[in-house]
C-alpha positions as CSV (number, residue, x, y, z in Angstrom):
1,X,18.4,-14.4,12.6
2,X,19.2,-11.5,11.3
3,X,20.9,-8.1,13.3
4,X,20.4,-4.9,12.2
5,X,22.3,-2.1,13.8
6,X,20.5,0.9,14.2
7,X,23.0,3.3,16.2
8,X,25.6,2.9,18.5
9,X,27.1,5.6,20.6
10,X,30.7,6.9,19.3
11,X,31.9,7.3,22.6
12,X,31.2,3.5,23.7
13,X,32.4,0.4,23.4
14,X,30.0,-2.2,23.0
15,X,30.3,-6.3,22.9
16,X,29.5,-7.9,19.4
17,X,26.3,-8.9,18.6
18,X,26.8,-12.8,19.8
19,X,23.5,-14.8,20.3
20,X,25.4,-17.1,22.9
21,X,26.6,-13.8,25.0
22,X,23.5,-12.0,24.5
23,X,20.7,-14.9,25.7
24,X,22.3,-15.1,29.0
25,X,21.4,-10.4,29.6
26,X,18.2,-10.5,28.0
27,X,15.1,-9.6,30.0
28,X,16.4,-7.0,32.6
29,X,14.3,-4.6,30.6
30,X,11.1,-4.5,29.6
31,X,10.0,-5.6,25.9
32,X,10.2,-2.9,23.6
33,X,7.0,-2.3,21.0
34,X,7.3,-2.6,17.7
35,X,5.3,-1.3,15.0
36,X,4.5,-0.8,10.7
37,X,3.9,1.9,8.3
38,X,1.3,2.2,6.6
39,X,-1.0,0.0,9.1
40,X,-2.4,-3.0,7.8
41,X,0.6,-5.3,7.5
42,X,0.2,-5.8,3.2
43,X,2.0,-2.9,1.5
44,X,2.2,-2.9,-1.9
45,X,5.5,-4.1,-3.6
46,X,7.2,-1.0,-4.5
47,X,5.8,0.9,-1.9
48,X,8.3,2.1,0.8
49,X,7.6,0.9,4.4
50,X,9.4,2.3,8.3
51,X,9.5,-0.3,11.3
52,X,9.7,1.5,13.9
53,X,11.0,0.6,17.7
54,X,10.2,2.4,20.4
55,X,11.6,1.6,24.5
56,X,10.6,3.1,27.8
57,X,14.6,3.9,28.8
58,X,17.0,5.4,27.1
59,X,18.7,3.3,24.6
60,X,21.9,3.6,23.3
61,X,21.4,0.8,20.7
62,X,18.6,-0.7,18.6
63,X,18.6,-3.9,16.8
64,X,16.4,-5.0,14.2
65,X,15.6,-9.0,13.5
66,X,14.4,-10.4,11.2
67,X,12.8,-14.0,9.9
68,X,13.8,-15.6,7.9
69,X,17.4,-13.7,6.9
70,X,17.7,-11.1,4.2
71,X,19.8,-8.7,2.8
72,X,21.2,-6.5,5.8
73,X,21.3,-3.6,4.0
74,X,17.4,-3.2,3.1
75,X,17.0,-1.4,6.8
76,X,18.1,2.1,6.7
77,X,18.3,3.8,10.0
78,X,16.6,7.1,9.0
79,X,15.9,8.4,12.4
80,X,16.9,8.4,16.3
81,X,15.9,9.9,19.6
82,X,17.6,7.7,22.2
83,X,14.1,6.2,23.2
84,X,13.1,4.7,19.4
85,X,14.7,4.4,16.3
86,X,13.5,4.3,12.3
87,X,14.1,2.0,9.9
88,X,13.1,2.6,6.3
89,X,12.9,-0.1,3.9
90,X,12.5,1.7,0.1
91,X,11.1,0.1,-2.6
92,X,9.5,-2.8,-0.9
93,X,10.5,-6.1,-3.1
94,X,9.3,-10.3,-2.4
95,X,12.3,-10.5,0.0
96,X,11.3,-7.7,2.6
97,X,8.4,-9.9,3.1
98,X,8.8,-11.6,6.9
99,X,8.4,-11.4,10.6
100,X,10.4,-8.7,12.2
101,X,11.6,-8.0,15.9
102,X,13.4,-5.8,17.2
103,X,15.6,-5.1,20.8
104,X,17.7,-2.2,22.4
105,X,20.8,-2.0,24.6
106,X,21.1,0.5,27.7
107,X,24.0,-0.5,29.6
108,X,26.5,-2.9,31.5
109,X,26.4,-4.9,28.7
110,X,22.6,-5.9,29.2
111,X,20.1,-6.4,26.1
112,X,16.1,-6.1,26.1
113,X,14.2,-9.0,25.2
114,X,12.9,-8.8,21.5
115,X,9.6,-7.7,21.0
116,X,6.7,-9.2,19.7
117,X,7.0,-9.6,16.2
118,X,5.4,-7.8,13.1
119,X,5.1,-9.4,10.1
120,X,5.3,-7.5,6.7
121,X,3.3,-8.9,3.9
122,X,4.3,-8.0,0.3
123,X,1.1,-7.5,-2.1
124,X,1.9,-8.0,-5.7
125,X,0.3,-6.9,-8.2
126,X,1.1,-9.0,-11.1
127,X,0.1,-12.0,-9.2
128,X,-4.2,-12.3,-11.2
129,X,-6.5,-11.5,-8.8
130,X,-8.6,-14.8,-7.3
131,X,-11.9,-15.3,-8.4
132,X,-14.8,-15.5,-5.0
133,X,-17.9,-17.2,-4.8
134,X,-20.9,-18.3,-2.7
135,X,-20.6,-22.6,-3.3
136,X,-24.0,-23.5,-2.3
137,X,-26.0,-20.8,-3.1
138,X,-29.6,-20.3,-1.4
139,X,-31.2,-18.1,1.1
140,X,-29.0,-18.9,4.8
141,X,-32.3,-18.8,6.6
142,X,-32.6,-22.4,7.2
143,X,-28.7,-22.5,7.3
144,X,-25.9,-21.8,10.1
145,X,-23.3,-22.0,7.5
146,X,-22.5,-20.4,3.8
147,X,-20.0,-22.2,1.8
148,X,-17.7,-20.0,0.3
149,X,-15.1,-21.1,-2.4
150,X,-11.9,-19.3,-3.7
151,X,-10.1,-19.8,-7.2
152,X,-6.8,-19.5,-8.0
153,X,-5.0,-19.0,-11.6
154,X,-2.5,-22.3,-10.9
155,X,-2.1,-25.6,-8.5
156,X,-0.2,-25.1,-5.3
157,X,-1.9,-22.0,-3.5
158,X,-3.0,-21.4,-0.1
159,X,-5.9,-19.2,-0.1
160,X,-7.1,-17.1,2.8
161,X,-10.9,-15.4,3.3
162,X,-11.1,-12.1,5.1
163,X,-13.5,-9.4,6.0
164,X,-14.0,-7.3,2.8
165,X,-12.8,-4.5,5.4
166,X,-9.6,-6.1,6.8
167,X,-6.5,-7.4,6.1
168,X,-6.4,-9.8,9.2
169,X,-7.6,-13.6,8.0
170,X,-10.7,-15.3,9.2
171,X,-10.1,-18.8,7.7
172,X,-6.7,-20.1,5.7
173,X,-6.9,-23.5,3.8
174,X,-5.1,-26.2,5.1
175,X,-3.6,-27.7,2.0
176,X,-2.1,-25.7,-1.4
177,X,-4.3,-26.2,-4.4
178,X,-6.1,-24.2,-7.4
179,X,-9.3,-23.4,-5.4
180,X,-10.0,-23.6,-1.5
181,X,-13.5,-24.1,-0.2
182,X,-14.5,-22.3,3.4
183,X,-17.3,-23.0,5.9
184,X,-18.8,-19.5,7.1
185,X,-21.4,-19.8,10.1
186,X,-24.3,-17.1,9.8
187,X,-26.4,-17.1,13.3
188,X,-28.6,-14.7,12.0
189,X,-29.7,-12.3,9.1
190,X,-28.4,-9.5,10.5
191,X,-24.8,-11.2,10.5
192,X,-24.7,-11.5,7.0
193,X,-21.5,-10.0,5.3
194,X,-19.3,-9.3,2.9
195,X,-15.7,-11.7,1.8
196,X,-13.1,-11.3,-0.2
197,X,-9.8,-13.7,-0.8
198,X,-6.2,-13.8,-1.4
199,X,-3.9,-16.5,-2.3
200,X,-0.1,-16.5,-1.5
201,X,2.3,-19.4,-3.6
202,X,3.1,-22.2,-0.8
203,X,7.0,-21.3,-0.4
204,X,6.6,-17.5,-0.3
205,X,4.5,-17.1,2.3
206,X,4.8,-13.6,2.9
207,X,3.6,-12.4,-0.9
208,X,0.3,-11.9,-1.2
209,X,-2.0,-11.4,-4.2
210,X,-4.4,-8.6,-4.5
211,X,-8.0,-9.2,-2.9
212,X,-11.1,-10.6,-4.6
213,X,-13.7,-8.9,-5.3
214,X,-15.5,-8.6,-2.3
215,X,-18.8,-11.6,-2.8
216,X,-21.9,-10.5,0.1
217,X,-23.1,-13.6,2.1
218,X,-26.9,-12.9,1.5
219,X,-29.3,-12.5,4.5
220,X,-32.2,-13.5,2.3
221,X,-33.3,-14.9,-1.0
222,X,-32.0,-11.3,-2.6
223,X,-29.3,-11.9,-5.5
224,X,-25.8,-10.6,-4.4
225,X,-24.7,-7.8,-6.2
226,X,-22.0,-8.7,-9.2
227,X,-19.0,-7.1,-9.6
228,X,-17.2,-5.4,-12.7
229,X,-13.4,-4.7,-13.6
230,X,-11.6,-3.9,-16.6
231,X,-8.9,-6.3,-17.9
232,X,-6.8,-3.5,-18.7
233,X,-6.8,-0.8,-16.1
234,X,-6.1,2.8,-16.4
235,X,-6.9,5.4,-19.1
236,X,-7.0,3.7,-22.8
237,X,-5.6,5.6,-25.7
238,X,-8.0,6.4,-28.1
239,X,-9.0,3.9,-30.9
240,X,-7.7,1.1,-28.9
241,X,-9.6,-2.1,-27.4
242,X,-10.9,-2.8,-24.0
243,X,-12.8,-5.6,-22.3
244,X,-14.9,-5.5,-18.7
245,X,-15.4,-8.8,-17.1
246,X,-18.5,-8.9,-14.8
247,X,-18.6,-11.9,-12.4
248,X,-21.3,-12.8,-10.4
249,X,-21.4,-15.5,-7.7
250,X,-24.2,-17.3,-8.6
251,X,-23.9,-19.3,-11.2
252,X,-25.7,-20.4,-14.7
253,X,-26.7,-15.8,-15.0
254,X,-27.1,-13.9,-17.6
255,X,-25.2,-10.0,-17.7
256,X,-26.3,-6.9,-19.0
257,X,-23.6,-4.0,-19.2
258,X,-25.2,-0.6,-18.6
259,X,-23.4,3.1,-19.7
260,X,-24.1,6.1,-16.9
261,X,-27.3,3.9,-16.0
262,X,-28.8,3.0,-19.5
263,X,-28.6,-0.6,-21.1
264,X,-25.3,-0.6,-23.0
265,X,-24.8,-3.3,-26.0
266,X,-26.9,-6.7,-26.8
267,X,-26.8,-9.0,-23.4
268,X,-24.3,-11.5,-22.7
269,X,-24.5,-15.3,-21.7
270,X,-22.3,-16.0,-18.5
271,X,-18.8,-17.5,-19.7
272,X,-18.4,-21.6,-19.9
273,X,-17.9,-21.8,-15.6
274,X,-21.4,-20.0,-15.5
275,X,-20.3,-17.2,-13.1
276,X,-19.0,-14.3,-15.7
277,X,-19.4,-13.3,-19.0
278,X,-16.7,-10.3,-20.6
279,X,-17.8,-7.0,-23.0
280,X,-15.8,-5.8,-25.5
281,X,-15.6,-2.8,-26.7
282,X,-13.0,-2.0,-30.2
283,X,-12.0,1.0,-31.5
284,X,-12.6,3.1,-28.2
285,X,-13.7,6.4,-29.2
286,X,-14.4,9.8,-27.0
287,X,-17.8,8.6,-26.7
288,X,-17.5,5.6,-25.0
289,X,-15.7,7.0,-21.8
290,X,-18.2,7.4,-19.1
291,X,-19.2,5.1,-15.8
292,X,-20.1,1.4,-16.5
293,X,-22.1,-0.9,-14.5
294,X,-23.5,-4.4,-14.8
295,X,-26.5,-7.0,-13.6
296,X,-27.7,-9.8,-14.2
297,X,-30.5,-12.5,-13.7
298,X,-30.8,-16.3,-13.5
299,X,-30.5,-17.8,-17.1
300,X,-33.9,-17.4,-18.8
301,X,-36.0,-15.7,-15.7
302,X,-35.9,-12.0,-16.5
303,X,-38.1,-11.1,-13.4
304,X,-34.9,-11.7,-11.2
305,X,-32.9,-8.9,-11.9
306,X,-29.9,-8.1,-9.4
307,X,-29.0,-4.8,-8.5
308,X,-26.3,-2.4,-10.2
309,X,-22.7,-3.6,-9.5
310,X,-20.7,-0.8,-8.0
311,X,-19.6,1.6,-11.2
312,X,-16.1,1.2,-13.1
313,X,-14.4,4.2,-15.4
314,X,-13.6,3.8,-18.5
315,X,-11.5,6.8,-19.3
316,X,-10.1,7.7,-23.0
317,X,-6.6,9.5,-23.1
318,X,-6.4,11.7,-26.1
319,X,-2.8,12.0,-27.9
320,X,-3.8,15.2,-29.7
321,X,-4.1,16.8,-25.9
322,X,-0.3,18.6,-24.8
323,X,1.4,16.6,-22.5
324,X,1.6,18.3,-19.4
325,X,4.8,19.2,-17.6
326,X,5.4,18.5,-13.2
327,X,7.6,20.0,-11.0
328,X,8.5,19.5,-7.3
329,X,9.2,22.3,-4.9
330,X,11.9,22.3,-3.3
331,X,13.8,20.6,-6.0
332,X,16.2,18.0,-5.2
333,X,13.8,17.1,-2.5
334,X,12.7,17.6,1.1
335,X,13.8,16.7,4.5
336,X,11.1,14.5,6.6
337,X,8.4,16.7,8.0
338,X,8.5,19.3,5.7
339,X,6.3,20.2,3.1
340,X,6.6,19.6,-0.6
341,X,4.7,20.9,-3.4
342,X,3.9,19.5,-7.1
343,X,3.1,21.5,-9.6
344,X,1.6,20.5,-12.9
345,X,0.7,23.0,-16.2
346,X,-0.9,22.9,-19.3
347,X,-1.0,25.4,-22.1
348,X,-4.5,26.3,-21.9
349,X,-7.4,27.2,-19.5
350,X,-10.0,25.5,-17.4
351,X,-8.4,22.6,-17.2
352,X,-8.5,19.6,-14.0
353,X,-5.5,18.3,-13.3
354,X,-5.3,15.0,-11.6
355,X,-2.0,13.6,-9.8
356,X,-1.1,9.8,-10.1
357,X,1.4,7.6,-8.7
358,X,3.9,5.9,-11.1
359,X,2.5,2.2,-11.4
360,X,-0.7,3.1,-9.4
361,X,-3.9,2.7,-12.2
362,X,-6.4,5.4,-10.3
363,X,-5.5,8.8,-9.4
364,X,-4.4,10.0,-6.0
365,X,-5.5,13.2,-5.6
366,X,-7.6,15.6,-8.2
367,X,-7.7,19.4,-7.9
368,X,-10.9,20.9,-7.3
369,X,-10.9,24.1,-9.8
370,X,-10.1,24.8,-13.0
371,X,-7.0,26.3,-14.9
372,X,-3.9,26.1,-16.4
373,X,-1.8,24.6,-13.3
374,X,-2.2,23.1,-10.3
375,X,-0.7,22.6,-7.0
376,X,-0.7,19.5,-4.5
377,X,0.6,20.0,-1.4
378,X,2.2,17.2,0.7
379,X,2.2,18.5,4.3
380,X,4.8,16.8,6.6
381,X,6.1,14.3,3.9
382,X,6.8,11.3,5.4
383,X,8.6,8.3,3.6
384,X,5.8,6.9,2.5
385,X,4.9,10.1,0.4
386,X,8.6,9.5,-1.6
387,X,8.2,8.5,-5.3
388,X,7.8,8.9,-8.5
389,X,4.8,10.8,-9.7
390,X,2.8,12.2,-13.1
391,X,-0.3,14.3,-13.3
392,X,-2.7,14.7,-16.1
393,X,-5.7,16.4,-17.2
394,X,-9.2,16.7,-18.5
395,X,-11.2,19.7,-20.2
396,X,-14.0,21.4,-17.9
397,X,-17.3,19.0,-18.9
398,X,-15.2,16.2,-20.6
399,X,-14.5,14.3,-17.3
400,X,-13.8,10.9,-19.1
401,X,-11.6,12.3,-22.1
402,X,-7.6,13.2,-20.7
403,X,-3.9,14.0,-22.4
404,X,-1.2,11.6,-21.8
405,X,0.4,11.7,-18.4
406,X,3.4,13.9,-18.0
407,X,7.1,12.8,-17.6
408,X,7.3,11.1,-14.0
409,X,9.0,13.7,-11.4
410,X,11.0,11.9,-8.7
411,X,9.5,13.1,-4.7
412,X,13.3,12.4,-2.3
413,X,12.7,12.7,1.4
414,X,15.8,12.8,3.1
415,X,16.3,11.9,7.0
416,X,17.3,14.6,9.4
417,X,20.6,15.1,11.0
418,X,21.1,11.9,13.4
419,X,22.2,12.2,17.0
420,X,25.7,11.0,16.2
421,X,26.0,13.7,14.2
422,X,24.1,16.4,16.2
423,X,26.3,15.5,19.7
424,X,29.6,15.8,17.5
425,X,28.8,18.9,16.1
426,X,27.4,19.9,19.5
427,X,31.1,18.7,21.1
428,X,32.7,20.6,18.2
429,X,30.5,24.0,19.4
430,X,31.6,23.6,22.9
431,X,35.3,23.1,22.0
432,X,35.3,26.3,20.3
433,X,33.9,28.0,23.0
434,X,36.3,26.9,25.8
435,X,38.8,27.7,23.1
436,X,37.6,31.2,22.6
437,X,37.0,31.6,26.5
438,X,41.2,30.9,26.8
439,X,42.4,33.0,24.3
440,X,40.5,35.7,26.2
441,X,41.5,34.6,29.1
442,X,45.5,34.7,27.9
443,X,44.6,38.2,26.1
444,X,43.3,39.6,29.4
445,X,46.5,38.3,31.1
446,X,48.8,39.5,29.0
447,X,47.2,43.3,29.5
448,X,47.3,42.8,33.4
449,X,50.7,41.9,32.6
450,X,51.4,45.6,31.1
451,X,50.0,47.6,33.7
């Protein structure tokens, strides 16, 4: 494995890190916890990410573990208190992914045991997102199981269903391949829920792709509810292209698209594998931003209509608009816990400004009034909030029509002063003072001395 030093106190000596010397003092303490931010265990590559380890004793040294090896310099220590210790990993990339420990060292040459591990799981973006569906499709009333099957853009993947609100698998296939079927038992109606999928490739097991769509396990003979997403995400310059792919998991449908709830373009035959069909829209124009849904029905039985899929934007970014302009207060940064500001300004009235996160395709935050500026406030930044970010903006009534974004401004959170460097500067204090107490000392003397 791995060691990581966190700290180590600069007025002891300590033995080497040796896995021989150290096997035979672990366990006189108790196991020290170990734990992730942001919960969840799948943090977006890029994102940044802090293990942290926390004891019941007062530590003099933490070590962080990790399988399989990496580099040893993607663990910052960032922060100590003698009883846990920080480590910040920027900038997650595919080789953070893994299963982490950690331990701590008191005295008398003695080390914890590790703790349980953690495991850190890298989600990637440019991996395509799997494709869900129900394989036998039917009302489950006669049924204590739903097959479910998961597709994959390539050979060689191991797939994994979850809970369309967790991270935590329910069921992981057993061999790699393109597509992975799953067996989900359904007791009763009322038990009925909703899936979604990843994949991972077989010999990086710790980078994930981006969820399915979620696909409901129906409770009756109802048609589950289809799902839209644009193939190219984010705002699209004007006069450009665009395409929305709606997939259902039934298959052999036909899809409607539908504009802010009205019927939008002719109707649209499901694609050759029968469970999707793709709308095209050319030459985007202000007037085709808005909120798009879509339905469909079984192929030639109209009376079997599903219900709405949930809505998509389609927002239009305007070149002629000024480009807005960002700025972070206190420049050059913050220290961790403080708060930070970013400002963006136009050069013109009731305007809504919205703030975005470089490579992120929705917005993070959105002010609430209008005007020329706006300010978002980060209280307590912590090293997740550290960055690069833009903002843009829409005219009051033309939600769906924005300028570019502005030029990226860079959020630095910096650690606060460690404890090596807060007990020598506290030695250094109380040098000074025993020096001044002797000088005054000899000064006092020497006018004794005269009298």
């Amino acid at each position: 494995p791995e060691l990581r030093t966190a700290f180590t106190h600069p007025y002891l000596a300590l033995p080497p890190s040796d896995s021989s010397f150290l096997s035979n003092l672990e366990g006189t303490y108790p196991k020290p916890l170990i734990s992730v931010t942001p919960q969840g265990r799948v943090i977006p590559l890029g994102r940044n990410a802090t293990i942290r380890c926390t004891c019941g004793n007062l530590a003099l040294k933490f070590e962080l573990i990790k399988e399989p090896n990496g580099a040893t310099e993607r663990g910052k220590l960032v922060e100590f208190n003698g009883y846990s210790a920080e480590f910040l990993i920027p900038q997650i990339s595919h080789s953070d992914g893994g299963s982490y420990t950690c331990r701590y060292y008191i005295k008398s040459s003695a080390w914890s045991p590790i703790s349980v591990p953690v495991q850190i799981i890298v989600e990637d973006p440019s991996y395509p997102t799997p494709f869900i569906r129900i394989r036998n499709y039917g009302g489950v009333i006669e049924r204590l199981t739903v097959g479910i099957e998961c597709e994959g853009p390539e050979p060689g993947l191991i797939f994994s269903l979850h809970k369309a609100e967790g991270t935590a698998a329910v069921s992981t296939s057993e061999k790699p391949g393109k597509q992975a079927g799953f067996d989900v038992s359904v007791k009763t109606l009322d038990e009925a829920k909703s899936y979604t999928c990843r994949y991972h490739r077989r010999w990086k097991p710790f980078v994930w792709s981006p969820p399915s769509n979620p696909v409901e396990v129906p409770g009756d003979e109802k048609l589950p509810k289809p799902s839209i997403s644009a193939i190219r995400p984010g705002p699209i310059p004007l006069g450009e292209n665009t395409t929305f792919l709606c997939r259902a998991s039934v298959p052999n449908s036909t899809f409607r698209l539908d504009k802010d709830g009205d019927a939008h373009g002719p109707l649209h035959e499901a694609g050759d594998n029968g469970y999707q069909a793709e709308f095209h829209i050319a030459n985007v124009s202000r007037q085709d931003g808005g909120s798009y849904t879509c339905r469909y029905h079984p192929r030639g039985d109209m009376a079997f209509m599903s219900k709405h899929s949930d809505p998509t934007e389609l927002l239009v970014s305007d070149p002629s608009y000024p480009r807005p302009v960002i700025a972070v207060t206190p420049r050059g940064g913050s220290v961790r816990g403080l708060d930070v500001t970013l400002r963006c300004q136009a050069p013109e009235p009731r305007l809504i400004f919205s703030l975005h996160r470089v490579g992120a395709t929705t917005a993070l935050r959105r002010a609430q009034q209008g005007g020329d500026s706006a300010e978002f406030h980060f209280p307590a930044v912590s090293w997740g909030d550290a960055g690069n970010y833009t903002c843009r903006y829409h005219r009051m009534g033309q939600y769906f029509v924005c300028s570019e974004p502005s030029d990226p401004a860079a959020l630095v959170v910096r650690a606060t002063l460690s404890v090596g460097i807060s007990i020598r500067m506290g030695v250094a204090g109380a040098v000074l003072l025993l020096m001044m107490l002797i000088v005054a000392e000899a000064v006092c003397s020497w006018q004794r001395g005269r009298l």
